[in-house]
DSSP file (Angstrom, degrees, kcal/mol; ACC not computed):
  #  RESIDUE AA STRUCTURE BP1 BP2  ACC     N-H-->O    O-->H-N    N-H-->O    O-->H-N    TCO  KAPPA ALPHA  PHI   PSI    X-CA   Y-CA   Z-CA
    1    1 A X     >        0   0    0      0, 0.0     4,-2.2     0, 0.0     5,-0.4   0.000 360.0 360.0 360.0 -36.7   12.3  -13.2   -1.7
    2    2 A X  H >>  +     0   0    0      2,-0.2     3,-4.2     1,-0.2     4,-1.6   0.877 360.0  54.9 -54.0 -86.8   12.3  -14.8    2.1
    3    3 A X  H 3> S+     0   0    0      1,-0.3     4,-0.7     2,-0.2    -1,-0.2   0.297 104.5  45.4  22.2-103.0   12.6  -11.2    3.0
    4    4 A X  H 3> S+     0   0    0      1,-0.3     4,-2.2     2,-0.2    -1,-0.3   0.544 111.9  49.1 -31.3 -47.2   10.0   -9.9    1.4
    5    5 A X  H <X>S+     0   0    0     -3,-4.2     4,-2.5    -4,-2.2     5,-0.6   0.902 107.8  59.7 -79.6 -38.4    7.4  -12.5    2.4
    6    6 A X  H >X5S+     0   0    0     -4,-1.6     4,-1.6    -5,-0.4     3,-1.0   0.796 114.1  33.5 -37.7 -89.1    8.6  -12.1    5.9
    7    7 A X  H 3X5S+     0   0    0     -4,-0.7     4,-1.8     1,-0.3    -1,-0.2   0.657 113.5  56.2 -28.9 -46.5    7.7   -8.4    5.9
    8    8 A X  H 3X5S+     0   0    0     -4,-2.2     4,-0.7     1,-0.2    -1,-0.3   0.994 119.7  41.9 -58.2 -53.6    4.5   -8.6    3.5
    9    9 A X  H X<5S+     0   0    0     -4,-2.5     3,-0.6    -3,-1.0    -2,-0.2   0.905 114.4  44.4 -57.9 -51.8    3.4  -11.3    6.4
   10   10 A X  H ><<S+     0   0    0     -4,-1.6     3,-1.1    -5,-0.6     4,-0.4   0.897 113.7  50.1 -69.6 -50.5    4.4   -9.7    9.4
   11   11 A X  H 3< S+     0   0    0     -4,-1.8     4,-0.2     1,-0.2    -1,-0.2   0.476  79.7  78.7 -36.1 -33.8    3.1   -6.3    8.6
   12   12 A X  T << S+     0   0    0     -4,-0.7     4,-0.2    -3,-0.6    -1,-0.2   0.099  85.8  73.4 -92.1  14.4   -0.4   -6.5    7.5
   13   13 A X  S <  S+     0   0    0     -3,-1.1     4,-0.4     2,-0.1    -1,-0.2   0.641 107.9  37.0 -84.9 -17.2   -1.2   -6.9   11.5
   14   14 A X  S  > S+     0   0    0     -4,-0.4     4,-0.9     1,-0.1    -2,-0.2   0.637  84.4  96.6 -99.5  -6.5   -0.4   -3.2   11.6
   15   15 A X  H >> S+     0   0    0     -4,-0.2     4,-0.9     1,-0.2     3,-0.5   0.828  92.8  41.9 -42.4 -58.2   -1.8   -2.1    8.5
   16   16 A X  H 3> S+     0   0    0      1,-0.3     4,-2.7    -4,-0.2    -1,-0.2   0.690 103.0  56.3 -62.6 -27.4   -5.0   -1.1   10.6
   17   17 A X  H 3> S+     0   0    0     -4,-0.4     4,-1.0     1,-0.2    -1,-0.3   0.763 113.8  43.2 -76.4 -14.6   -4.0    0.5   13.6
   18   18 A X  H <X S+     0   0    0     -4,-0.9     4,-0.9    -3,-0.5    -2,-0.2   0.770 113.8  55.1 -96.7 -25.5   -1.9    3.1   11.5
   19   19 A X  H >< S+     0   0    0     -4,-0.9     3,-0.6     1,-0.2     5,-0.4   0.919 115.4  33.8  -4.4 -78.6   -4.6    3.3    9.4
   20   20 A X  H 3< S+     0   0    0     -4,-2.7    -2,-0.2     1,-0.2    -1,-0.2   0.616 121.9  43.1 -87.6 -11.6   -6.8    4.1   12.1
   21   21 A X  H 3< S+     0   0    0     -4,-1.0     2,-0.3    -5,-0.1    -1,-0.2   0.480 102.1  73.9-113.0  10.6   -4.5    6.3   14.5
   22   22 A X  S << S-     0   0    0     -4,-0.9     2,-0.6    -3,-0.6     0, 0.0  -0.815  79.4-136.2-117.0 164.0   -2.8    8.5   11.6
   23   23 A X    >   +     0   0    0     -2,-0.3     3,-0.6     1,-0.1    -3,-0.1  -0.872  30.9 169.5-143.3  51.4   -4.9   11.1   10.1
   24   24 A X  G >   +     0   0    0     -2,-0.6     3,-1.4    -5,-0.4     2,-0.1   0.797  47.4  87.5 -95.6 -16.1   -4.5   11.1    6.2
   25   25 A X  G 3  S+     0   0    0      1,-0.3    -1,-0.3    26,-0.1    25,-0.0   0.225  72.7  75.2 -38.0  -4.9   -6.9   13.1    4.5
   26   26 A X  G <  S+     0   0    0     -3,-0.6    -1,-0.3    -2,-0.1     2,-0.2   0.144  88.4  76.1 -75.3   6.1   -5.1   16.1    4.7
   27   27 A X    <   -     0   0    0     -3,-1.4     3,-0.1     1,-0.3    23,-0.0  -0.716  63.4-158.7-113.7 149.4   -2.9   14.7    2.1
   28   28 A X  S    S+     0   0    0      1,-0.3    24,-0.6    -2,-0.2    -1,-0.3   0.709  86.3  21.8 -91.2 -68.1   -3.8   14.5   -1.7
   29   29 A X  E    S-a   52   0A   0     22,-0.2     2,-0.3    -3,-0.1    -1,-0.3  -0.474  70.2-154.3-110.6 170.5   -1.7   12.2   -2.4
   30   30 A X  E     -a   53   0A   0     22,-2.1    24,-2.4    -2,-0.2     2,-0.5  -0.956   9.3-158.6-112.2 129.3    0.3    9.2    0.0
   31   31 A X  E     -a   54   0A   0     -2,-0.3     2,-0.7    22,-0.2    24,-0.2  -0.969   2.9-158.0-126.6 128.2    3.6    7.9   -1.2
   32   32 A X  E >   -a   55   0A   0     22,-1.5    24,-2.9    -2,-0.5     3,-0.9  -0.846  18.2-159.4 -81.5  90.1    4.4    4.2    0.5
   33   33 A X  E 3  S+a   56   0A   0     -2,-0.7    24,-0.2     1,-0.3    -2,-0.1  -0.698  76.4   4.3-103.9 108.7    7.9    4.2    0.0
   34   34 A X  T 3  S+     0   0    0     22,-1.5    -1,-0.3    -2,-0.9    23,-0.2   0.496  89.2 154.9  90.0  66.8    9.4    0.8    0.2
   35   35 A X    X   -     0   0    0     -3,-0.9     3,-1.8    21,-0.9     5,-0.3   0.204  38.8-142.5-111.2  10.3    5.4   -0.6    0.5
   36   36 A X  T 3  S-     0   0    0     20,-0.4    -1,-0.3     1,-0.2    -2,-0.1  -0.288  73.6 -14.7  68.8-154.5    6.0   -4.2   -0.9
   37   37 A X  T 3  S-     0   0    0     27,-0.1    -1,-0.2    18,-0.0    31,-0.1   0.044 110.7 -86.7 -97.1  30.0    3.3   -5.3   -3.0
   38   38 A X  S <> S+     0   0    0     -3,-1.8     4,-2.9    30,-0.1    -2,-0.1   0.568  80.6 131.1  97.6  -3.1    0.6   -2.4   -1.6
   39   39 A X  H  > S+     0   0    0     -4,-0.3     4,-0.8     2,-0.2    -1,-0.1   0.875  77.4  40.5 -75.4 -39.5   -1.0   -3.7    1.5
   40   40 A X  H  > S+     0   0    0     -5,-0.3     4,-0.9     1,-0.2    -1,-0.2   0.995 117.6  45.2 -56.2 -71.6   -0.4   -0.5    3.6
   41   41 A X  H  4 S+     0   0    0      2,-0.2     3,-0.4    -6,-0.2     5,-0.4   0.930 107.6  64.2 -63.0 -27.5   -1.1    2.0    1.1
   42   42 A X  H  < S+     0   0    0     -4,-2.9     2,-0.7     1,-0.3     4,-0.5   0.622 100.3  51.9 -51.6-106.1   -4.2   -0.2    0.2
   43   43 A X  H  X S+     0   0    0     -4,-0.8     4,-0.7     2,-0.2    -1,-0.3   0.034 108.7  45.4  13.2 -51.1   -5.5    0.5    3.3
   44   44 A X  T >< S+     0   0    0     -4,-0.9     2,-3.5    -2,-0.7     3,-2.8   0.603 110.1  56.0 -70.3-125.7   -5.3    4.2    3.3
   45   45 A X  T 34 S+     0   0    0      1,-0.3    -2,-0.2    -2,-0.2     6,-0.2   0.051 116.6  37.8 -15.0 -28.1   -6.6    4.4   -0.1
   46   46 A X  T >4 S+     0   0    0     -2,-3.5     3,-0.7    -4,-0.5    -1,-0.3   0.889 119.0  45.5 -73.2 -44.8   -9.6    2.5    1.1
   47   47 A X  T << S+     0   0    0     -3,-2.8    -3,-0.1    -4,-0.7    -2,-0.1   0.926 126.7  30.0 -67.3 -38.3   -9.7    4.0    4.1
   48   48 A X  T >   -     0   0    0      1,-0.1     3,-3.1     3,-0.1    -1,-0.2  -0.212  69.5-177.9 -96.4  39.5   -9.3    7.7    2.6
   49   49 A X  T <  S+     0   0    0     -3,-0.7    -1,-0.1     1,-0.3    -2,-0.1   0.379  78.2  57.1 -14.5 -34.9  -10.8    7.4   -1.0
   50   50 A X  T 3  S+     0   0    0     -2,-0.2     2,-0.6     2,-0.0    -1,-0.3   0.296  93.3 102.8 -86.8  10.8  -10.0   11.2   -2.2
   51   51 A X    <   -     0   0    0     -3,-3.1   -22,-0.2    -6,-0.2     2,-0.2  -0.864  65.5-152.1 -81.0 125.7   -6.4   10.2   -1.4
   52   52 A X  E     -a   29   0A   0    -24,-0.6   -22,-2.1    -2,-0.6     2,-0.4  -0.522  10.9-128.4 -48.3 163.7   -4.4    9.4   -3.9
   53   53 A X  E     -a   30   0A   0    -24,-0.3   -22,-0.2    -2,-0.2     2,-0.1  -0.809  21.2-173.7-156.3  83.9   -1.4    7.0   -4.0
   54   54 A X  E     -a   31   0A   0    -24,-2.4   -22,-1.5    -2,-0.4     2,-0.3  -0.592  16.9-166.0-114.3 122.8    2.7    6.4   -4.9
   55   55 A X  E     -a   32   0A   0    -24,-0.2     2,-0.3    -2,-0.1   -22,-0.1  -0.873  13.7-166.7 -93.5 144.6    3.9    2.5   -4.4
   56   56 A X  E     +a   33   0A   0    -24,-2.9   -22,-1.5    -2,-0.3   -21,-0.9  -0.936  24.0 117.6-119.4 110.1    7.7    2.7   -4.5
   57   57 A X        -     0   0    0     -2,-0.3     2,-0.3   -23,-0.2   -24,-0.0  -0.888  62.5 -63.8-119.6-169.8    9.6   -0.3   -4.9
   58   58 A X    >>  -     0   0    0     -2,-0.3     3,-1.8     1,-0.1     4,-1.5  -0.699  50.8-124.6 -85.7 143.7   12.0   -2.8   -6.4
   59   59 A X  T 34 S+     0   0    0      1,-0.3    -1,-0.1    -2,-0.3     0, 0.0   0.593 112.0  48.6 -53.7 -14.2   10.5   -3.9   -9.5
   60   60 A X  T 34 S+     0   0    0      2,-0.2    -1,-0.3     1,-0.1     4,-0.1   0.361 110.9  52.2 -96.9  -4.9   10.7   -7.7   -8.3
   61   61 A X  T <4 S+     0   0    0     -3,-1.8     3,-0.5     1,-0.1    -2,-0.2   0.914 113.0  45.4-123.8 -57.5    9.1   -6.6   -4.9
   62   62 A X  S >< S+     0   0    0     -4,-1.5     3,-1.9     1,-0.2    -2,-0.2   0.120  76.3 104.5 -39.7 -12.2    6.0   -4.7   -6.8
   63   63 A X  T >  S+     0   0    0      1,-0.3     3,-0.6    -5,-0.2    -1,-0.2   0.901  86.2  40.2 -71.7 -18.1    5.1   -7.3   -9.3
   64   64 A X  T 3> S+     0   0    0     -3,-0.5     4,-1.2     1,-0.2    -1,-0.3   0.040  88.3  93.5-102.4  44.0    2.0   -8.3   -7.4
   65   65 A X  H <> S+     0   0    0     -3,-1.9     4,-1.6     2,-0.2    -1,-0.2   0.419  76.3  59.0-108.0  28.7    0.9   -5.0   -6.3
   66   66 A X  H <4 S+     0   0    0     -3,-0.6    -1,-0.1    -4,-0.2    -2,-0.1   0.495 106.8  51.2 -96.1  -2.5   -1.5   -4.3   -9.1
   67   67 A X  H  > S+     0   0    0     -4,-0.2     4,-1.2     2,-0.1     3,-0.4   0.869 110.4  49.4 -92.8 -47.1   -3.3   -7.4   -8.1
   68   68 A X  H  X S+     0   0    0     -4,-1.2     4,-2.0     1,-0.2     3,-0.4   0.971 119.0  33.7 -54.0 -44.9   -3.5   -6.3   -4.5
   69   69 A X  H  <>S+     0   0    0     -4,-1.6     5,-2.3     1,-0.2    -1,-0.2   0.652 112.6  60.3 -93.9  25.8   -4.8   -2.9   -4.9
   70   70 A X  H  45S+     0   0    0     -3,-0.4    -1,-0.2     3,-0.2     3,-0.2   0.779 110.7  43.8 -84.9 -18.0   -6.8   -3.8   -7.9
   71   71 A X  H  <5S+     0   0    0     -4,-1.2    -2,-0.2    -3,-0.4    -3,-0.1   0.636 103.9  61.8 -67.4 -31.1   -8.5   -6.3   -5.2
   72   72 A X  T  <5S-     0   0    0     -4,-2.0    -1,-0.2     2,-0.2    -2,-0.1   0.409 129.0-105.8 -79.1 -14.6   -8.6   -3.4   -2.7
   73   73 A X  T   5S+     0   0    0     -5,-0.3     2,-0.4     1,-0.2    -3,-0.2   0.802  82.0 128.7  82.2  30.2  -11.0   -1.7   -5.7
   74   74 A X      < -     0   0    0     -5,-2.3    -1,-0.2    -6,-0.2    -2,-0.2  -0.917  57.8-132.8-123.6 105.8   -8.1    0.7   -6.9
   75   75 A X        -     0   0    0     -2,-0.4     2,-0.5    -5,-0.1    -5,-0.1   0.143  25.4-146.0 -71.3 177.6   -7.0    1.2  -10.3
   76   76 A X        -     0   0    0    -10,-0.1     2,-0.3     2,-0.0    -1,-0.1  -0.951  13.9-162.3-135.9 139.8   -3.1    1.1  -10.8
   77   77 A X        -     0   0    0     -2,-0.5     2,-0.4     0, 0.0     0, 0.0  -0.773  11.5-162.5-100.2 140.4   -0.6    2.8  -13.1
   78   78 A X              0   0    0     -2,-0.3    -2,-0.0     1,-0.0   -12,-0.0  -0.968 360.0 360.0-122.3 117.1    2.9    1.3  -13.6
   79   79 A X              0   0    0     -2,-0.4    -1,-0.0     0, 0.0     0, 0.0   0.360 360.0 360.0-114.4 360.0    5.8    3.4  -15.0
């Protein structure tokens, strides 16, 4: 769990510049694999709206990311 918050924390300073210097609309969909609880792929989905969007994680690691990108304005599927 330290982990995790480490990363979630430390990470969302870079969320924008990749954001802003990668190009994603050429994608339909984005898959953030090992994305934590969504902060990255939130970002593109905001940034790119016709993008669609794959969080992949451990299930423990994902339980809050339907609250981030539902926050982000994005609905969320869980399988």
């Amino acid at each position: 769990m330290i982990h995790d918050a480490f990363f979630r924390t430390t990470t969302r300073a870079s969320d924008a510049p990749i954001v802003t210097a990668y190009d994603f609309s050429r994608f339909g969909v984005v898959a953030d694999i090992g994305g934590s609880t969504g902060a990255l792929l939130a970002a593109v989905l905001h940034e790119y709206p016709s993008v669609r969007g794959i969080l992949f994680d451990l299930p423990h690691v994902v339980s809050g990311a339907g609250t981030n990108l539902a926050e982000a304005g994005w609905p969320t599927a869980a399988r």
